[in-house]
C-alpha positions as CSV (number, residue, x, y, z in Angstrom):
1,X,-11.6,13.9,-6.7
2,X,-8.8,12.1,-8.4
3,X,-8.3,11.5,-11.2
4,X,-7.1,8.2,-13.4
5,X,-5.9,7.0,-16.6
6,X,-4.3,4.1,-17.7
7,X,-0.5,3.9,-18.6
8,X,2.0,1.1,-19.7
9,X,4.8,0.3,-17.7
10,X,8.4,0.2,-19.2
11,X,11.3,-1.2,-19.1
12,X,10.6,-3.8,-16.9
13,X,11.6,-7.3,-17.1
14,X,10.2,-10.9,-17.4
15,X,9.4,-12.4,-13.8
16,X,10.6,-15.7,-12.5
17,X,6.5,-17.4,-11.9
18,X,7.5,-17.7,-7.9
19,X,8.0,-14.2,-8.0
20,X,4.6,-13.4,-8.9
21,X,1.2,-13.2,-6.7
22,X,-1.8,-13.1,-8.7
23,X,-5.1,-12.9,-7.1
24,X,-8.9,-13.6,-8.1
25,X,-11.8,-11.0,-7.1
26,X,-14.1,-13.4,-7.0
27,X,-17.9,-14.4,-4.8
28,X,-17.6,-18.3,-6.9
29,X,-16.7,-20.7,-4.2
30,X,-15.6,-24.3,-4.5
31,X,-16.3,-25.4,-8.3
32,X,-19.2,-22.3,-9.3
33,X,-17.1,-20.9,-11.8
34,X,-14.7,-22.7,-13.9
35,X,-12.0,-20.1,-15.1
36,X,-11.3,-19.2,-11.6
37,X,-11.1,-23.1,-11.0
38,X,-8.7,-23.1,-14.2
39,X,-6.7,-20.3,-13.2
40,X,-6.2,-22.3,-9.9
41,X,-4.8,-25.4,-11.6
42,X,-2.4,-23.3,-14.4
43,X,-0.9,-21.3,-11.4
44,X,-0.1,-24.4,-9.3
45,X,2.2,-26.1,-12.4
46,X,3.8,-22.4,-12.9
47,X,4.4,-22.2,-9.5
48,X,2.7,-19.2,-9.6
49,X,1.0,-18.1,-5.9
50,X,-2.6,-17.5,-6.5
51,X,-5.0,-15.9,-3.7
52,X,-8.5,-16.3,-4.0
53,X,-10.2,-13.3,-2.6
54,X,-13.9,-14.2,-1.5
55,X,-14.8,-10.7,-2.6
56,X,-18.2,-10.6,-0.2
57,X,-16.5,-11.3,3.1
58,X,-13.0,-9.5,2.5
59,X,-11.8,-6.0,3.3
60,X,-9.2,-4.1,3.0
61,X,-7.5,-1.7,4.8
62,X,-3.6,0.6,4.5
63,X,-1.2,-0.8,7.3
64,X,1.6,1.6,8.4
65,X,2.1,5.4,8.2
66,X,3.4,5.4,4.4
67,X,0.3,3.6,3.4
68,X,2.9,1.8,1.5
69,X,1.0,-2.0,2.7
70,X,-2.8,-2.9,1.6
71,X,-3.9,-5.3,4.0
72,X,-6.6,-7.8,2.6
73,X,-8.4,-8.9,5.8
74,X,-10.5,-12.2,6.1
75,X,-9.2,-12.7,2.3
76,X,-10.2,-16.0,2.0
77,X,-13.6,-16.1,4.5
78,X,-11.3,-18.2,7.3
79,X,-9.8,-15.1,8.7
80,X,-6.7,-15.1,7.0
81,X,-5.1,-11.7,5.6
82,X,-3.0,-10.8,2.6
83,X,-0.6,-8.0,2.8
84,X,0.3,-6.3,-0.5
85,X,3.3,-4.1,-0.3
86,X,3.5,-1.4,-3.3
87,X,5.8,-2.1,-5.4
88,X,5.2,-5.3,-5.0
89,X,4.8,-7.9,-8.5
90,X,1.4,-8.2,-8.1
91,X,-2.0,-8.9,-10.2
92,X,-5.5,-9.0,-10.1
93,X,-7.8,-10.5,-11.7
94,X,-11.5,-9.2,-11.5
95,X,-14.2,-11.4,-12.1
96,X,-17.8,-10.4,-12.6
97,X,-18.4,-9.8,-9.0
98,X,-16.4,-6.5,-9.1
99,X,-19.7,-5.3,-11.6
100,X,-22.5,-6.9,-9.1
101,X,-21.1,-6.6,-5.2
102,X,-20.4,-3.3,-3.8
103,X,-17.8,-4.7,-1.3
104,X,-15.6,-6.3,-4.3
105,X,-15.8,-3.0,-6.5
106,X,-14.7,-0.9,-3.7
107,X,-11.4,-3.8,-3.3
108,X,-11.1,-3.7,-7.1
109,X,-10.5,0.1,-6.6
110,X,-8.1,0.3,-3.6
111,X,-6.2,-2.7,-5.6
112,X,-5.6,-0.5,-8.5
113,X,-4.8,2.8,-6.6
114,X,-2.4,0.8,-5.0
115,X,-0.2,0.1,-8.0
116,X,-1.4,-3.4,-8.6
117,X,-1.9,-4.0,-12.2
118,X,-5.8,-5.0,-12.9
119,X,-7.4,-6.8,-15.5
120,X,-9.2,-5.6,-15.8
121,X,-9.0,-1.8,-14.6
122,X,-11.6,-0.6,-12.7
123,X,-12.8,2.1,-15.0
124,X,-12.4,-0.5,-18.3
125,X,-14.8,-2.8,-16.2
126,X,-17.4,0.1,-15.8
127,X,-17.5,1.1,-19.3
128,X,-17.6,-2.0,-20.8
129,X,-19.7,-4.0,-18.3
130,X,-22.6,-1.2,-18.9
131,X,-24.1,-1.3,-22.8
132,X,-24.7,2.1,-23.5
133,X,-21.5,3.3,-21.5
134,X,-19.8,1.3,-24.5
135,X,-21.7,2.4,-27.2
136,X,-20.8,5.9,-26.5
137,X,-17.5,5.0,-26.9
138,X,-18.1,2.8,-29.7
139,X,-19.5,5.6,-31.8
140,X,-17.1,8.4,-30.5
141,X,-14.2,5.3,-32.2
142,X,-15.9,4.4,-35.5
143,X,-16.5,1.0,-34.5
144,X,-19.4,-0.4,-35.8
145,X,-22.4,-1.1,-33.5
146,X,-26.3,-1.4,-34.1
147,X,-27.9,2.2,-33.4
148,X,-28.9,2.2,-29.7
149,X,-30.9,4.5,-27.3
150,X,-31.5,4.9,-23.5
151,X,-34.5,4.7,-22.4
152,X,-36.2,7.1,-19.9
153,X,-39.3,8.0,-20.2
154,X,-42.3,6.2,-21.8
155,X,-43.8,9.6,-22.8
156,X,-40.7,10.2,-25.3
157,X,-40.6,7.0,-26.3
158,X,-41.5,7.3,-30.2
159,X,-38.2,9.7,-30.1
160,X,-36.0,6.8,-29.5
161,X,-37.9,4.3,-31.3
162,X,-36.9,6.9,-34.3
163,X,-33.3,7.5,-33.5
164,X,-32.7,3.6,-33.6
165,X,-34.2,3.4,-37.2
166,X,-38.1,3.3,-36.0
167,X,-38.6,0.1,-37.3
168,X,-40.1,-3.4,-35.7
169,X,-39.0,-5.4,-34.2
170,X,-36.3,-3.6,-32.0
171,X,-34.2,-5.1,-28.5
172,X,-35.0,-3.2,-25.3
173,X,-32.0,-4.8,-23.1
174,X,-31.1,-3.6,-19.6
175,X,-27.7,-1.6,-19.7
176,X,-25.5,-3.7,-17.1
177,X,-27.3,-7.2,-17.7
178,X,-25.2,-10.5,-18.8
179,X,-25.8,-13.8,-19.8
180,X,-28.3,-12.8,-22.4
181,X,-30.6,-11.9,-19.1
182,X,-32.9,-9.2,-19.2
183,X,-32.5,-8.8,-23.1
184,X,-35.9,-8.5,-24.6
185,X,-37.6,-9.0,-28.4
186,X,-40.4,-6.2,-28.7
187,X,-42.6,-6.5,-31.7
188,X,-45.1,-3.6,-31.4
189,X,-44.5,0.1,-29.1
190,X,-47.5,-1.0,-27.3
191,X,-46.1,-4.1,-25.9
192,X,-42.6,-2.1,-25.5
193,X,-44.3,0.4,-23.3
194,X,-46.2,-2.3,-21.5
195,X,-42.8,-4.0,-21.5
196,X,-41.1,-0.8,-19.5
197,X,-43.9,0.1,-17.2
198,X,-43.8,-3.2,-16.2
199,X,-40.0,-3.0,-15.5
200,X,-41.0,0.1,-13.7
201,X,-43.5,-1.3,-11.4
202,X,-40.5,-3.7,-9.9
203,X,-38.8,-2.7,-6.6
204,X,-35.8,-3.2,-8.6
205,X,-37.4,-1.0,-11.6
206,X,-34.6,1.5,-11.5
207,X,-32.4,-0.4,-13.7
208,X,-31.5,1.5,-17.0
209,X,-32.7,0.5,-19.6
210,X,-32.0,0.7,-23.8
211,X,-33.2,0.4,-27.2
212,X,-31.1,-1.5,-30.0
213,X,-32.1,-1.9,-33.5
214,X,-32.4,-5.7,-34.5
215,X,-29.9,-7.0,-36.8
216,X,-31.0,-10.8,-38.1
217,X,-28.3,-13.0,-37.6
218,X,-27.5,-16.6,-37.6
219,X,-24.3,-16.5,-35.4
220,X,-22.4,-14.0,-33.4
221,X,-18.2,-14.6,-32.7
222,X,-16.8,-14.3,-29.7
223,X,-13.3,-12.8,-30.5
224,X,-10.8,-12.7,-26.9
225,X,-8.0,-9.8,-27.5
226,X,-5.4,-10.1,-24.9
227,X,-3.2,-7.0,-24.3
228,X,-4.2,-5.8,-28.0
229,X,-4.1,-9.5,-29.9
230,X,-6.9,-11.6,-30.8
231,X,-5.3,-14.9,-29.3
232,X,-8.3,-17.0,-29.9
233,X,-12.2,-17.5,-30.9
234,X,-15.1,-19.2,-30.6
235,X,-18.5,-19.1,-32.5
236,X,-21.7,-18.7,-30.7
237,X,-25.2,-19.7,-33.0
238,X,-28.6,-18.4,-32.5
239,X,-30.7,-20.9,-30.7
240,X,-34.5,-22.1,-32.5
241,X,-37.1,-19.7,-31.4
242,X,-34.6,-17.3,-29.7
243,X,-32.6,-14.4,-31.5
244,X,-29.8,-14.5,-28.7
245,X,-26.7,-16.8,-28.7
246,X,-25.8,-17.1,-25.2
247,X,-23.8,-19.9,-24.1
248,X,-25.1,-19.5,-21.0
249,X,-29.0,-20.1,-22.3
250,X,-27.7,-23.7,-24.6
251,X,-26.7,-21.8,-27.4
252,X,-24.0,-24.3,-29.5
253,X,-20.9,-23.2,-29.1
254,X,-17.9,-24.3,-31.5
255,X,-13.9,-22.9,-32.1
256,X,-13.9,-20.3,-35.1
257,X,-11.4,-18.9,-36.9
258,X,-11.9,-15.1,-37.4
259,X,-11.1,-12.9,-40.6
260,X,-8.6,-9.9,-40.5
261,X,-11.6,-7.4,-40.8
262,X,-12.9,-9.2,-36.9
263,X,-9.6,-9.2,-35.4
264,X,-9.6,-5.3,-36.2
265,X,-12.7,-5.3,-35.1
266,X,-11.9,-6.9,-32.1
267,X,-8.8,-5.1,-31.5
268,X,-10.4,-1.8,-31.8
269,X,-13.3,-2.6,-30.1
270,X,-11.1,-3.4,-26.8
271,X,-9.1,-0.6,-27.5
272,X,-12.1,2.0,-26.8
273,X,-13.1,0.6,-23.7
274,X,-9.5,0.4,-22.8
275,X,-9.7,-3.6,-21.8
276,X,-6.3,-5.6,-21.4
277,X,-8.4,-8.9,-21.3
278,X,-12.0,-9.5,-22.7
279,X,-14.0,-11.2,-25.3
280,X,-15.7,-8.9,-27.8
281,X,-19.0,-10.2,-29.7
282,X,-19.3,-9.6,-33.1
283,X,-22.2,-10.2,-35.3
284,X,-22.6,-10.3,-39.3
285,X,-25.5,-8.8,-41.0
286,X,-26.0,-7.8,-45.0
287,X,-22.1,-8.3,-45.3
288,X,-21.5,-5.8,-42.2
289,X,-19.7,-6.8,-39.4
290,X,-20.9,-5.0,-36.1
291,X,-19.7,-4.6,-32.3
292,X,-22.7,-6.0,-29.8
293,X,-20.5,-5.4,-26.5
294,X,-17.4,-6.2,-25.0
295,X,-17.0,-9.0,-21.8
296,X,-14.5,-8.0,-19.6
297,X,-15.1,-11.1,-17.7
298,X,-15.1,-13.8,-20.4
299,X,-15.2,-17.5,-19.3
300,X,-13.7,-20.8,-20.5
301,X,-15.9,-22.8,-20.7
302,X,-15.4,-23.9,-24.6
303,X,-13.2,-24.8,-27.0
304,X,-11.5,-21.9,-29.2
305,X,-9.4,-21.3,-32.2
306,X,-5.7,-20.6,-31.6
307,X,-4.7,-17.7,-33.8
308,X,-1.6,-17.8,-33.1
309,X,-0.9,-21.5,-32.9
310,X,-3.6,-22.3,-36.0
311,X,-5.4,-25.2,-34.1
312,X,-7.8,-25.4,-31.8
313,X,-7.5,-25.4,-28.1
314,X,-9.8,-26.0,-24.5
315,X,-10.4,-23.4,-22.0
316,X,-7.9,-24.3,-19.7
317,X,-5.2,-23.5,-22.4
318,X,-6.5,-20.5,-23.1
319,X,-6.6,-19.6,-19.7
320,X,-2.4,-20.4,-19.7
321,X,-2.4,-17.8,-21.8
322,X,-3.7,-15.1,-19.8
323,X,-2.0,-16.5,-16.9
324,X,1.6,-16.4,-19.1
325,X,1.1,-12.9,-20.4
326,X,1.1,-11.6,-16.8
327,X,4.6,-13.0,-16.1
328,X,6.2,-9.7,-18.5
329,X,6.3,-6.6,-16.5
330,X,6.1,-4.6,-20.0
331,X,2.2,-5.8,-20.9
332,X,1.0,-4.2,-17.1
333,X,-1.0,-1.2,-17.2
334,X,-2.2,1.1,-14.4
335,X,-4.6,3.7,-13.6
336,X,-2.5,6.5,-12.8
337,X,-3.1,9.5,-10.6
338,X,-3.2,12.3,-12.3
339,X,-0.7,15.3,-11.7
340,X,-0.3,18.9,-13.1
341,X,2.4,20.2,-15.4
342,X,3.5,21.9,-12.2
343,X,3.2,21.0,-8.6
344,X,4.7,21.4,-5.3
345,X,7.0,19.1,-4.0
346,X,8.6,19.0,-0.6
347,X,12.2,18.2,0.1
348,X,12.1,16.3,3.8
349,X,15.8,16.3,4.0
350,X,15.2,19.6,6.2
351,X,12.5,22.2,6.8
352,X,12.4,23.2,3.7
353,X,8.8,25.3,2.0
354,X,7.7,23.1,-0.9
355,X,8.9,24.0,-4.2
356,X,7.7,24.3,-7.5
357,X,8.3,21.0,-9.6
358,X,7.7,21.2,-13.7
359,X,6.8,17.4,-14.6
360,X,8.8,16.7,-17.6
361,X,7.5,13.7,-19.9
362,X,10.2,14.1,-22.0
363,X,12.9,13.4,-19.6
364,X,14.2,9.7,-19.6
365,X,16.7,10.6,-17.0
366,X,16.6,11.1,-13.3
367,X,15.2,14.3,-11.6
368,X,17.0,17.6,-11.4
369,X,17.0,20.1,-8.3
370,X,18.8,23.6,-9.0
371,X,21.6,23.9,-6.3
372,X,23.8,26.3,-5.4
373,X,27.5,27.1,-4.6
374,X,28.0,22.7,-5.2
375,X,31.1,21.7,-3.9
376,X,32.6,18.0,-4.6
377,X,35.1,16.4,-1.8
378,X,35.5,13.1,-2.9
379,X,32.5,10.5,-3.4
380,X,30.3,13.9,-1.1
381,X,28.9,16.8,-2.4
382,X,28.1,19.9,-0.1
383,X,25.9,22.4,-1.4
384,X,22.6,24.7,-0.8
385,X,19.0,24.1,-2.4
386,X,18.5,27.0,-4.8
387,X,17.1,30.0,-3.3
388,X,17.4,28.4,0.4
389,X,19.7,28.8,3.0
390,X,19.8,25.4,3.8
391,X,23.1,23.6,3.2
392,X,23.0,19.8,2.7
393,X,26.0,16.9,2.3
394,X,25.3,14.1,0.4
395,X,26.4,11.4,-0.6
396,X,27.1,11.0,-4.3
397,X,25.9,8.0,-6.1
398,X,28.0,5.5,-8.2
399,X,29.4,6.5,-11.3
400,X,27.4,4.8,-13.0
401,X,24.6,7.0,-12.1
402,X,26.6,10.5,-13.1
403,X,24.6,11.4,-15.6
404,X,26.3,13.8,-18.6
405,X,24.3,16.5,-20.6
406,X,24.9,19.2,-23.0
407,X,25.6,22.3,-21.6
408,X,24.8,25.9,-22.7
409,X,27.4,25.9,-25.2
410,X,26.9,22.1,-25.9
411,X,29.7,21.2,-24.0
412,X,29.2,17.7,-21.9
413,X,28.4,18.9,-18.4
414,X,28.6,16.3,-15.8
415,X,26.3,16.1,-12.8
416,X,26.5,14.2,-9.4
417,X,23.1,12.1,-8.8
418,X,22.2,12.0,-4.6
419,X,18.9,11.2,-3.3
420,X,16.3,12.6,-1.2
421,X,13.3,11.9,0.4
422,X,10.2,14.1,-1.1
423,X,6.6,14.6,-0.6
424,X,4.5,15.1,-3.6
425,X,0.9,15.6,-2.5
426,X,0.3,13.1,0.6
427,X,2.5,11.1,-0.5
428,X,6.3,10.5,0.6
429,X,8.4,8.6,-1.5
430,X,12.1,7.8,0.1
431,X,15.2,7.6,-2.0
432,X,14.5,9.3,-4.9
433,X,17.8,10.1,-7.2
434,X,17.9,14.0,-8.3
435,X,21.3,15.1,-10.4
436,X,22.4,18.6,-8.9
437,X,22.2,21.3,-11.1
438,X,22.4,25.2,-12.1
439,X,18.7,25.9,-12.8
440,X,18.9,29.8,-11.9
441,X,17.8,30.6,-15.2
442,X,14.9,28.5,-14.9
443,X,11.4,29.2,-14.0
444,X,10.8,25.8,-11.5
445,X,13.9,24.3,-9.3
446,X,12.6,21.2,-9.8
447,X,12.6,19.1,-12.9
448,X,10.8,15.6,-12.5
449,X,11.5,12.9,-14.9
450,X,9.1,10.8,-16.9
451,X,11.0,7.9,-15.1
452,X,9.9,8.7,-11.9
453,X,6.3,9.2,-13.1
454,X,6.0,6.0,-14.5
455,X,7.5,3.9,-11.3
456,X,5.2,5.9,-9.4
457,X,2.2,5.6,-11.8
458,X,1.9,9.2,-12.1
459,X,0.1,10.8,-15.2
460,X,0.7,14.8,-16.7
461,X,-2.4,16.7,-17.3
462,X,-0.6,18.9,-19.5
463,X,-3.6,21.9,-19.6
464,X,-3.7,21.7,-15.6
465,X,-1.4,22.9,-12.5
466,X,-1.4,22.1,-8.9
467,X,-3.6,19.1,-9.1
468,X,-1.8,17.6,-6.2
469,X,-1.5,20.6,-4.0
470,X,-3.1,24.0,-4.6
471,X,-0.8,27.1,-4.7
């Protein structure tokens, strides 16, 4: 299986808006959900193209040989498709629907292995869209959280009444639920284990299930962090008769301006489930301030505090925001495949056996391939791949891209830069600039360059080798 991470991109530059597509994962048609509705009418005055993908009716498929195009067919239900080449300027936007519809989790995914930047990822959305996923990784942070506990069995059940503090009353919540929805006040551990056989008894009684201490509170702050900022807030009170403050369920909603010790909160609290974009809820208790979960779907539906501006401002300005960020290449992030310290990589040039590459993260250059017997004749250089007897002419690249280095005896040594196509796993990537170079002294004839990694959203596993290809 592979396996992802996310990674920044660099040095990139700030896109003109008509330059950008941004599309919605989205099942809300006509006017169900408001942000998607605002995201609509901010992209239309930034001349932004926006695509809204009806996530239940769409599907995707790879186009030519290269896989280089994603093809989103029926995009919009009317038949329509979207082609999405890969290095294409591109975002997504996942709403809920990526957490509750099969079909628009599975387009979420081939979005992001594509190289489109997501926001959120797909693995952020799992971990914070399910509660305990997030407390795990809360608690492995040091950020404060109420004690929790999944629930399996009723049998066990005074075990994790115990480990959340064993007191009365507690919250038995479901692990992926939203809205305040299947969130539960149990006063006794007879009426919780009445509580969870009756859950059980359901068709639908697989759901997981967990146990939260309750912390009494009058309020709980909704605090949105936006590519490791808190850019706004809002302050959510507990409703009469109810202990939750869902918007959703008429709880009173009004803009709030947070303390340092929530932003860092906040911040941190995004941070661990690795969330460009999300709204993390914070509650305080005895002087305490504690994480309840992160949204990684918030809406915009209310008015908010501007911390950066100091005023307040309406959902659709804070959706400019979001929409704004997305226009600088350097705030994207990816979910990388993951590579070893050494792999094979095939020069296609000619029938060459794959070679042994070392990935090199600390190489800011271009690639390096160890050549033999180079000769220069004007702006071509004739020489053979190390080791092969394979000759190659090539055409050297501009000056500008001969690169200089210090050589054995720290002497400036200058290198011609050519390119080649290469296969790196099953994938072929065309053009790719190597310098030529006298690597019979070392161990791989191929040196990759963190460059390279990042356009092509690779990430080193630096304990593992042959990830790609085994030997």
């Amino acid at each position: 299986m592979e396996s992802f991470k996310s990674y920044s991109h660099f040095n990139e530059e700030t896109l003109p808006p008509d330059t950008l597509k941004l599309i919605v994962l989205t099942s809300a048609e006509g006017d169900e959900e408001p942000t998607v509705n605002k995201l609509e009418d901010v992209c239309a005055k930034r001349k932004i193209k926006l695509y809204r993908i009806v996530s239940d009716k769409a599907y995707a498929s790879k186009k030519d040989e290269l896989k280089e195009i994603l093809v989103i067919h029926n995009y919009n239900g009317q038949g329509e498709s979207l082609e999405i080449g890969r290095n294409e300027n591109v975002v997504c936007i996942a709403r809920r629907t990526v957490t509750t519809n099969k079909n628009a989790a599975i387009l979420h995914k081939m979005l992001a292995d594509h190289g489109v930047f997501c926001i959120n990822s797909p693995s952020s959305v799992k971990t914070a869209s399910n509660k305990f996923s997030s407390y795990i990784n809360f608690v492995n942070d040091n950020v404060p959280t109420p004690k929790t506990c999944l629930v399996t069995d009723v049998d066990f059940i005074d075990k994790a009444i115990e480990e959340i503090g064993g007191k009365f009353p507690l919250v038995l919540k479901f692990t992926e639920g939203h809205g305040g929805k299947g969130v539960m006040k149990i006063d006794s551990k007879e009426s919780l284990v009445s509580v969870i056989q009756a859950i059980r008894a359901e068709p639908e009684g697989s759901v997981e299930l967990i146990l939260q201490e309750l912390k009494k509170i009058k309020d709980d702050r909704r605090i949105l962090v936006l590519n490791g900022k808190v850019i706004a807030a809002s302050k959510r009170k507990k409703m009469p008769e109810d202990f939750r403050t869902n918007v959703s369920l008429g709880s009173d909603v009004e803009p709030y301006k947070p303390n340092d010790k929530e932003m860092d909160l906040a911040v941190r609290a995004a941070k661990s489930v690795d969330c460009y974009y999300c709204g993390v809820d914070i509650i305080q208790c005895d002087g305490e301030y504690f994480v309840l979960e992160v949204n990684p779907s918030p809406g915009s539906k209310s008015n908010y505090f501007d911390v950066e501006k100091q005023k307040v401002i309406n959902g659709t300005a804070l959706v400019r925001k979001l929409v704004d960020s997305t226009l600088d290449k350097e705030n994207w992030t990816y979910e990388t495949k993951e590579v070893g310290v050494i792999e094979y990589m095939k020069i296609l040039d000619d029938d060459f056996e794959p070679m042994t590459a070392k990935m090199d993260t600390g190489n800011g250059s271009v690639n390096s391939i160890g050549v033999t017997d180079l000769k220069i004749k004007g702006n071509v250089a004739e020489f053979y791949i190390q080791e092969t007897e394979h000759k190659l002419t090539k055409e050297i690249l501009p000056k500008t891209s001969v690169i200089k280095v210090r050589g054995d005896k720290g002497n400036p040594e200058r290198r011609p830069v050519v390119m080649f196509d290469v296969k790196l796993g099953n994938r072929i990537y065309r053009d790719v600039k190597f310098s030529l170079a006298d690597r019979s002294n070392m161990d791989h004839p191929i040196l990759v360059s963190a460059k390279f990694m990042s356009a092509c959203k690779l990430s080193v596993n630096p304990n593992k080798e042959f990830v790609c290809c085994k030997p």
